[in-house]
N, C-alpha and C positions, 0 to 999 in steps of 0.2 A: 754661530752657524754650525757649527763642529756640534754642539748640543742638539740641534735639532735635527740632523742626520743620526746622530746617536739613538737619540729620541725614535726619529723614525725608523730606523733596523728594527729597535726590538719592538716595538708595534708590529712592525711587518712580518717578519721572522717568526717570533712566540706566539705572536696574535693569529699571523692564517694560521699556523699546526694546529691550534685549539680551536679556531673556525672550522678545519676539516674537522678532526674528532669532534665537534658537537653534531655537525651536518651528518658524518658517518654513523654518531649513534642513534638520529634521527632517521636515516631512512633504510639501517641496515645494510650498507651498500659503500663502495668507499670512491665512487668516480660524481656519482650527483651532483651535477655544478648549483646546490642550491643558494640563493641569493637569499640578506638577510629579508630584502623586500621580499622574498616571493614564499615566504612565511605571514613575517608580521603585518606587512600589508592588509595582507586579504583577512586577517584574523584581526584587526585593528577593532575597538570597539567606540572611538574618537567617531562622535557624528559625522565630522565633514568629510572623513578618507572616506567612511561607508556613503553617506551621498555620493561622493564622485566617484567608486569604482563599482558604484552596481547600478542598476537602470530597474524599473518595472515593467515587469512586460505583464501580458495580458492574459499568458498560457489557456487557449480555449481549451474546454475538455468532451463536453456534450452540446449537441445542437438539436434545433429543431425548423423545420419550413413549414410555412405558411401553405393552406390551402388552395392558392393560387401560383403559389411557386414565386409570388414575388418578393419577398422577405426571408431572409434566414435570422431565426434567434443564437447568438452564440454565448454559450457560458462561459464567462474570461474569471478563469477560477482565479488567478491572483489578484486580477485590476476589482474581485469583486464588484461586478458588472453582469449584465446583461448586455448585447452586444446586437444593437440593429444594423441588418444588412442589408444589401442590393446586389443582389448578386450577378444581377444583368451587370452591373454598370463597375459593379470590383469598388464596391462603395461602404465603408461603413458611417450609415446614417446617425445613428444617434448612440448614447452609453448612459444604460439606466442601473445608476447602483443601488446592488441589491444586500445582502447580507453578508457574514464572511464565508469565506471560500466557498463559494458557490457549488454545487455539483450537478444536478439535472434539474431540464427545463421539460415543461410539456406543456401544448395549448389545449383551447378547450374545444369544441366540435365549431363553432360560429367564427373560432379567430380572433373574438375580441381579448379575450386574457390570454396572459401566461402565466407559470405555475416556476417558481426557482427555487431549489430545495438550497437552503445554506447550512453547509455540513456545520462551519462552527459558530453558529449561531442558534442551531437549536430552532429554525423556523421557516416558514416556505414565504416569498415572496407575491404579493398576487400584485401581476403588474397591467393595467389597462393601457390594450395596446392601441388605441384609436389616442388616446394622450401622449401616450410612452412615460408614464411615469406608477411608481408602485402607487396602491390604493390602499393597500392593508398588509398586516403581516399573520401569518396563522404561528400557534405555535404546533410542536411537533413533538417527538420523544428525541434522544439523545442521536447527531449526526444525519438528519436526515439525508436520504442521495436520492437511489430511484424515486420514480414518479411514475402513477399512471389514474386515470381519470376512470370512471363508471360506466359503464354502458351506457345509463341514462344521464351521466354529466352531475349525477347528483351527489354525488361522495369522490375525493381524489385519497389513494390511497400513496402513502408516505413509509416507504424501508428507512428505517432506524437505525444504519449501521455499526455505530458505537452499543445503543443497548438494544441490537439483534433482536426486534421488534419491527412490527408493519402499524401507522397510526390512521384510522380510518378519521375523515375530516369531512364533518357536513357543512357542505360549501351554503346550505342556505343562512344555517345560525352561526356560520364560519368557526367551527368547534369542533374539536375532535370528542367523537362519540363512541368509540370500540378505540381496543387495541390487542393484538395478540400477538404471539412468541414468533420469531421465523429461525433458521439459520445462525450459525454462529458468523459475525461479521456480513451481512446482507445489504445487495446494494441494488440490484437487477426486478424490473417489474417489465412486466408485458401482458396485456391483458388477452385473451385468444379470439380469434374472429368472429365466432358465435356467442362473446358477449359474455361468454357461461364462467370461466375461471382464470383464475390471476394467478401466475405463474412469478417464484420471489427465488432468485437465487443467492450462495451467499459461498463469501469467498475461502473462509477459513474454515477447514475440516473441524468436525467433533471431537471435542479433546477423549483420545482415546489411549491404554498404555502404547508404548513404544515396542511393534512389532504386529501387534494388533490392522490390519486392513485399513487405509484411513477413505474416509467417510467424510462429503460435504450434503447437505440437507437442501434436497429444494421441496421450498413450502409452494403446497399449490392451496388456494380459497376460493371458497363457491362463493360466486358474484350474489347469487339470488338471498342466498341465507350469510353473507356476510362471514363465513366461518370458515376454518382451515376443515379440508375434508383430505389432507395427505401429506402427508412428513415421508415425501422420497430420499432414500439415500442412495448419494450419486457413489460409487466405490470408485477407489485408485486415483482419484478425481479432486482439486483444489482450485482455488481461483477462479473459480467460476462467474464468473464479471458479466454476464450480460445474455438472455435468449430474446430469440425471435421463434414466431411461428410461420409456418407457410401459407398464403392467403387462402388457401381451403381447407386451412385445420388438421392437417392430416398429421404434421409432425411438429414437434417444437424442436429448435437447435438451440445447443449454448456453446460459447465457448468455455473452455478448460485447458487447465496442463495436471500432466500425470506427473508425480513427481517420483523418484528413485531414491528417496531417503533413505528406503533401509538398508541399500545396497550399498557398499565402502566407496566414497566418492573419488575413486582411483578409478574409476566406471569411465569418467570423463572421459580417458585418454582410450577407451574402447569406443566410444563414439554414443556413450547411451548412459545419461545421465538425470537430464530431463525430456520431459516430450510432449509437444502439443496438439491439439488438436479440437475436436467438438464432440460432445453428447446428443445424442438424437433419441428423444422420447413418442414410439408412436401412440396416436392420439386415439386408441380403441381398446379394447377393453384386453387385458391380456398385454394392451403393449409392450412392445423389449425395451430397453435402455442397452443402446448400441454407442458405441466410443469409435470414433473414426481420426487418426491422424492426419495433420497436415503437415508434416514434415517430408525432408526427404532425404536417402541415405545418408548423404554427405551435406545436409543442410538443414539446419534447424529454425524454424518460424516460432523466434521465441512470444511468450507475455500478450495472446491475443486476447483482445479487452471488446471489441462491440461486433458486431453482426448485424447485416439488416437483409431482406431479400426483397429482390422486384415485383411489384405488381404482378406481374403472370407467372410468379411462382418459378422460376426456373432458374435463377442466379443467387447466390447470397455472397454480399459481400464480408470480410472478415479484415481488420485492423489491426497487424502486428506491431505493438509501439516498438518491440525491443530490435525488429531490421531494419523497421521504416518502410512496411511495405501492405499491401493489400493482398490477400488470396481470395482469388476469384472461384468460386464451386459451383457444379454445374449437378444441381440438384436431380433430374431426370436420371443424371449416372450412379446416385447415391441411393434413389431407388430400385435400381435395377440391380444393384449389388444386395441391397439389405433381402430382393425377393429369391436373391439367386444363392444366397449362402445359409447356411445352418447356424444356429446358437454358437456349435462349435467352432466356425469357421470366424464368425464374427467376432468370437473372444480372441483370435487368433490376430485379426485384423487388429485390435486394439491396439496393440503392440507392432506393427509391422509398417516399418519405416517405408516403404515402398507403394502401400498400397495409396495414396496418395497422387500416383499417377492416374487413375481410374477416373477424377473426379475432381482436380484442380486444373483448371484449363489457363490460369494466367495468374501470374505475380505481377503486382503494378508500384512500382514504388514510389513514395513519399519523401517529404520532407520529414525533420525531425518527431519523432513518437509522435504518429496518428492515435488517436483515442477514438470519440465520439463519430457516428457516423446517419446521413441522414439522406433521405433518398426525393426526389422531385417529387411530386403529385402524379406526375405522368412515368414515373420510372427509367428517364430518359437519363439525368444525371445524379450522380454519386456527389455527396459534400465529406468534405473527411477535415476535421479538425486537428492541424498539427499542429501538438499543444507547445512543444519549444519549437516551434518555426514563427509561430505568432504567425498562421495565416491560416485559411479557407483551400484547401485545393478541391478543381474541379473536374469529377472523372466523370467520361463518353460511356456510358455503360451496356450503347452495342460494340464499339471499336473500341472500348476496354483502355482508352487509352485518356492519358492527363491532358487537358485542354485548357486550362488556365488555374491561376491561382490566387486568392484574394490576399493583401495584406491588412491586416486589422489595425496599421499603424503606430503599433509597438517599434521600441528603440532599436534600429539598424543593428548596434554596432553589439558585439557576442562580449558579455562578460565574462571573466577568466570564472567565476561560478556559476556561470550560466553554463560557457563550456562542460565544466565539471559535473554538472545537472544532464547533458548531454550524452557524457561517457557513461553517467551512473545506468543511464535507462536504455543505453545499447549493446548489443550482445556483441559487437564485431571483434572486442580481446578476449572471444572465448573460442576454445577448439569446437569449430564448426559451426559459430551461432548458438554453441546449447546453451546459456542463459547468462543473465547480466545482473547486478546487482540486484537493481528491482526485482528481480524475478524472486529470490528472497526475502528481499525488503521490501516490501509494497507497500505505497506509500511511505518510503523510508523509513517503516515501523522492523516491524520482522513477521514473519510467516506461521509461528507456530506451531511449528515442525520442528521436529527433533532428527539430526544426521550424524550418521555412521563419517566422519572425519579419516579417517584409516590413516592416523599420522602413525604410531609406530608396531603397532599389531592393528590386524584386519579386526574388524568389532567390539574395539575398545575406547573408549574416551567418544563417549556419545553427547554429544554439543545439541543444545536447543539454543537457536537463534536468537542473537540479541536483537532488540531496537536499536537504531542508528539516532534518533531523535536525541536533540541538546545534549550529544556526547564529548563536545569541545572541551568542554574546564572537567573532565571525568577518567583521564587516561591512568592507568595503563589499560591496554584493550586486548579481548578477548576473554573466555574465563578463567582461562589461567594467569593472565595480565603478561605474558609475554613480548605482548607488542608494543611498547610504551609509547608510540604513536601511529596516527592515523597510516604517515608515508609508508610505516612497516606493515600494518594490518594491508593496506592495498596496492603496495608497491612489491619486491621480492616474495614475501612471506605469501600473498595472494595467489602469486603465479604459482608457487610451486607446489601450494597447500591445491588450491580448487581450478584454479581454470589452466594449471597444467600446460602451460601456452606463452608464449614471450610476454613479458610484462608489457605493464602501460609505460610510452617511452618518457620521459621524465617532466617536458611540459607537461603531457597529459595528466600525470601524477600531482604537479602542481595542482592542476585544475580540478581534479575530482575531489584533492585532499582541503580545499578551497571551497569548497562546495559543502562536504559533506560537515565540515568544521562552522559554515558560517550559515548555509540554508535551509537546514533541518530543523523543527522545531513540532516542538508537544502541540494540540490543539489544546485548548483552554477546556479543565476538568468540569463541565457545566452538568456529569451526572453526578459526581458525590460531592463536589465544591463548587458549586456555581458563584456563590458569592464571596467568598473568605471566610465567610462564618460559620465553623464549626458546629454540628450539631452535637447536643448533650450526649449521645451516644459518642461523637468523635471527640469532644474531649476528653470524656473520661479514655479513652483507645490513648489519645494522646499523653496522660498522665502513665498509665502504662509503660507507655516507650519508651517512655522519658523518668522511669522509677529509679531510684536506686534502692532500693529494699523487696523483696517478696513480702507475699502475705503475712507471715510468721513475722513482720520484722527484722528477718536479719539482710543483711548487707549484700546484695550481687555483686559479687568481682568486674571491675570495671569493664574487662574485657570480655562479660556475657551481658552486658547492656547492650539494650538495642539501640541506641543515642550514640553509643560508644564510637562503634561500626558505621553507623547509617546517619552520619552528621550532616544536618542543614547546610546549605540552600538543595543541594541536589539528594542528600541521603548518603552519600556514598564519603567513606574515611579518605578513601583512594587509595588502601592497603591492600594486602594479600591478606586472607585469614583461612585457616581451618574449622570448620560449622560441624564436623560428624556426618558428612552428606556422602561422602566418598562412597561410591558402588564396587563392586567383587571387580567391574570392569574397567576399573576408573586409574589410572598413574597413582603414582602416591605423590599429592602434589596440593598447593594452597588454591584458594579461589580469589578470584579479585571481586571485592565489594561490590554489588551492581548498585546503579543510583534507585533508587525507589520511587519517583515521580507518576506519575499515573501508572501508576503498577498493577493497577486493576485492568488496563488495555492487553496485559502481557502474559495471559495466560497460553502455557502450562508452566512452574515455576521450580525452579533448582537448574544447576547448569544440565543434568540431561533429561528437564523436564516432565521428570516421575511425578510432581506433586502435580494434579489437575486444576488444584484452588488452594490459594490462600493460606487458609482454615489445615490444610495437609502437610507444609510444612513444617507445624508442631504438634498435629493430633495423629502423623504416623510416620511423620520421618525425621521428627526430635523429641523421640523420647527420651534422650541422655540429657538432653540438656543445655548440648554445645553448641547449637544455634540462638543465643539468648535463652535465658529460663524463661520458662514459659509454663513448666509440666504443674507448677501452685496456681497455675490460673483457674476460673470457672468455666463456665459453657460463655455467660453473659461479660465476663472479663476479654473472653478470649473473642466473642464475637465484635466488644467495643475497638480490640485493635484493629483486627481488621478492616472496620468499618475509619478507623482513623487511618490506616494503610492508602486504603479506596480515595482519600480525601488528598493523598498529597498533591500538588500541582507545582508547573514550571514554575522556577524563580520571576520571571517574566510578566508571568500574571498575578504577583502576590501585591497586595497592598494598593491595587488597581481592581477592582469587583467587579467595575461596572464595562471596565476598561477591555478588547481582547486585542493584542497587538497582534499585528502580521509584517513582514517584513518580504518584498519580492525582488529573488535574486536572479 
């Protein structure tokens, strides 16, 4: 007895002091009541814990109704699904699967099909709706999303958002026939009233140097000749997710956020760090490109993603997923301002947190991140898609007000990463609403931007965005690898580096860090590795990598191999190292290994994003050497690596081709 009292002292004793120091060096913090469950748990990779602590839900993202108003199409991006509805009756009638992760649906002028773009799968769905079951599959270019259909129903045109391409598809020999360049990152199609041009927006700005104006692209194409006739550049302007026109053509709106990048992100705590609002292009020859916020001083409408406006032209509504809420604009007043002010005065507006009073007549709020949004036949009711509510809400769209809400039958009960999924996409731990993780990760990738961080001099150590994607087994985190875990990257270190603002309180820490660790994941590489198998150009890239000798034969120092550094499954050593990349601006300090996994998605490349491609890296910012040698290569050596770079893919999808796993948390 006396031994196992012994026994149990120093278990309890030595064992919690070393339970707190690990916990403490986990989340930089020394009170954290962290449990060893509320780590290992949710990070578990044992089948049966991940069956029983996560659920599938259905997450709708874009919808569409029927011509009659009796039917709603919903796209259930995780249940990968198409999603019949009744929306008299709060019914969902049937679930037609479609490819992976779904993204836009569109029908055809009669109602009898529908059109489901499947971002990871590379193909649109064609589903006959009189059966409810798919009929065929088209293929596509890389990520299909938007959708929109021909004037005459005879071609449906397909935005490529992974390779930032539009695929024109002739629906009689089910074929795609053309294809041309759009946007960098492009997701947004709407076709204009008079039939005449396709309007393709796209989210991620032109990779330009850092200080340079950024610039997103909207491609506009003439229906009649099939062909791009205008490469507009949107200025100040990113994330441009989605336009609508007004039913007599006169203007098109998109939504956007302007972002404050170059400004030292100690901005935040002045109340002006990001800011939302819409682009308004009028439709006549000369038109302006006007920027109108919808924020308000003390309140930011973060991450707006769709737009649609009423039949008579006099309302648009706008879906904030990051407040959870709807902004109602009362288009007539939006005229009446653009006729009433000057160039000057509108530039003015851009920026002017207040003028938003002029022209939002109502906030309506939602359940968790509204996305997709889709309007009656008769313009009478508003459908809003809240993609983590797993429901349909129904808004009055004269009394403006919520009137019912569908559920689509997803699992009740909130998983502790579902939560996490929750916090990730809402602005509410931010001073004033101004932005939420998504708002730089979108799509839990990253944004492509390069920030002014202002940790210990104002404009120095200039950070381009990492991906958040399969970061779990890749720590330590940030570029400097200062935060050896997630809890530190978004717990302490988050609040006092960016949102300036009381942290997340420590369940909720759990939950995001649960989240971000277990429900994040690569789309499967189907433009330079679709199948495993290496092309002749990517093996020889790969023998490269993987050299130990340069040209001449002599021997590269272990530690200028690219193999060395960037070791399989993810690429990454998980070291600190010095590459020679340090800028005039930059700490004197190491970098942490990034994983290399679709690295092709993650343009611009070096930690402050000076290199635009690839190929930049070693043909102007390693000429010494010290990022791997490289400087003995050829034009056609040096093009093979690259092209073997472009091929790597998650561990996830290796040794499975044919296979693309999804997992919904």
């Amino acid at each position: 007895m006396l031994i196992i009292v012994v026994l149990g002292l120093i278990i309890y004793f030595p064992g919690r002091k070393l339970a707190r120091a690990h916990v403490n060096s986990k989340t930089g913090v020394e009170d954290h009541p962290l449990m060893c469950t509320s780590c290992h748990i949710p990070l578990s990779k044992n089948k049966l814990i991940v069956k029983l602590i996560n659920s599938d839900y259905y997450s709708p993202f874009n919808l569409a109704v029927s011509k009659d108003g009796g039917r709603l199409y919903v796209v259930a991006q995780e249940g990968n699904a198409l999603l019949v509805v009744d929306p008299e009756n709060h019914k969902v009638l049937n679930k037609i699967k479609v490819g992976k992760y779904p993204y836009g649906v569109v029908l055809d002028e009669a109602g009898k099909i529908a059109y489901v773009s499947n971002q990871w799968s590379d193909d649109v769905s064609v589903i006959d709706l009189v059966t409810e079951k798919v009929s065929d599959t088209l293929k596509t270019g890389n990520g299909p999303a938007g959708l929109s259909l021909s004037a005459d129903g005879k071609y449906l045109y397909v935005v490529n958002s992974f390779s930032s391409d539009i695929s024109v598809i002739d629906l009689k020999n089910r074929e795609e026939h053309k294809r041309f360049s759009a946007g960098n990152n492009p997701t947004g199609a709407e076709l204009s009233p008079d039939g005449k041009t396709l309007y393709v927006t796209s989210r991620r700005a032109l990779i330009a140097p850092y200080g340079d104006t950024l610039k997103s692209e909207l491609t506009v194409v003439d229906e009649s000749t099939e062909r791009v006739i205008a490469r507009r550049n949107i200025e100040s302007a990113y994330l441009i997710e989605n336009v609508a026109f007004t039913p007599t053509g006169d203007l098109a709106i998109m939504t956007m956020i302007r972002p404050k990048n170059l400004i030292p992100s100690i901005q935040v705590e002045q109340g002006w760090m990001m800011t939302y609002g819409i682009t308004i292009i009028e439709q006549k020859e000369k038109g302006r490109v006007i920027q109108l916020l919808l924020d308000e001083p003390n309140a930011y409408y973060s991450d707006p993603y769709d737009i649609v406006i009423t039949p008579d032209g006099k309302k648009a509504f706008i879906s904030h997923s990051g407040v959870n809420c709807i902004s109602v604009v009362d288009i007539d007043s939006v005229r009446t301002l653009l006729k009433e002010s000057s160039p000057e005065i509108l530039n003015k507006w851009s920026n002017n947190l207040g003028i938003s009073s002029r022209y939002v007549i109502k906030r309506i709020p939602t359940g968790a991140n509204p996305k997709g949004l889709a309007l009656s036949p008769d313009g009478k009711l508003l459908y809003v898609a809240e993609q983590l509510e797993d429901r349909i809400a129904v808004i009055n769209t004269v009394s403006l007000e919520t009137i019912n809400t569908i559920s689509l039958g997803g699992p009740r009960r909130i998983t502790v990463a579902r939560q996490g999924r929750r916090l990730f996409n809402n602005s509410g731990h931010t001073f004033q609403n101004q932005f939420d993780c998504y708002t730089c990760h979108p799509d839990m990738h990253e944004d492509g931007l390069v920030y002014n961080m202002a940790s210990k001099d104002m404009g120095r150590n200039l950070t381009n965005t990492q991906s958040l994607r399969d970061i779990r087994d890749t720590p330590p985190y940030k570029w400097n690898g200062k935060n050896q875990t997630v809890y530190k990257q978004d717990g302490i270190r988050f609040s006092t580096v960016l949102t300036r603002s009381e942290q997340f309180s420590y369940e909720d820490l759990d939950a995001l860090t649960a989240y971000i660790l277990t429900g994040i994941h690569y789309p499967p590489n189907l433009m330079y590795n679709p199948t495993g198998e290496l092309t002749g150009s990517q093996l020889r890239g790969k023998e490269i990598f993987e050299r130990t000798k340069d040209n001449s034969g002599n021997v590269i120092p272990e530690n200028n191999r690219c193999i060395t550094c960037h070791t399989p499954p993810y690429y990454t050593n998980l070291k600190l190292a010095s590459v020679g990349t340090l800028a005039a601006t930059d700490d004197s300090i190491k970098f942490d290994t990034p994983h290399l996994n679709n690295i092709f998605a993650s343009p611009p490349y070096l930690h402050d994003g000076r290199a635009a491609t690839l190929e930049e890296i070693w043909t102007i910012y390693g000429k010494e050497d010290k990022h791997g040698l490289a400087n003995d290569m050829n034009k056609n050596q040096l093009n093979d690596l690259v092209e073997y770079l472009k091929s790597l893919r998650a561990p996830e999808y290796e040794n499975i081709p044919s296979k693309i796993k999804h997992t919904s948390l």
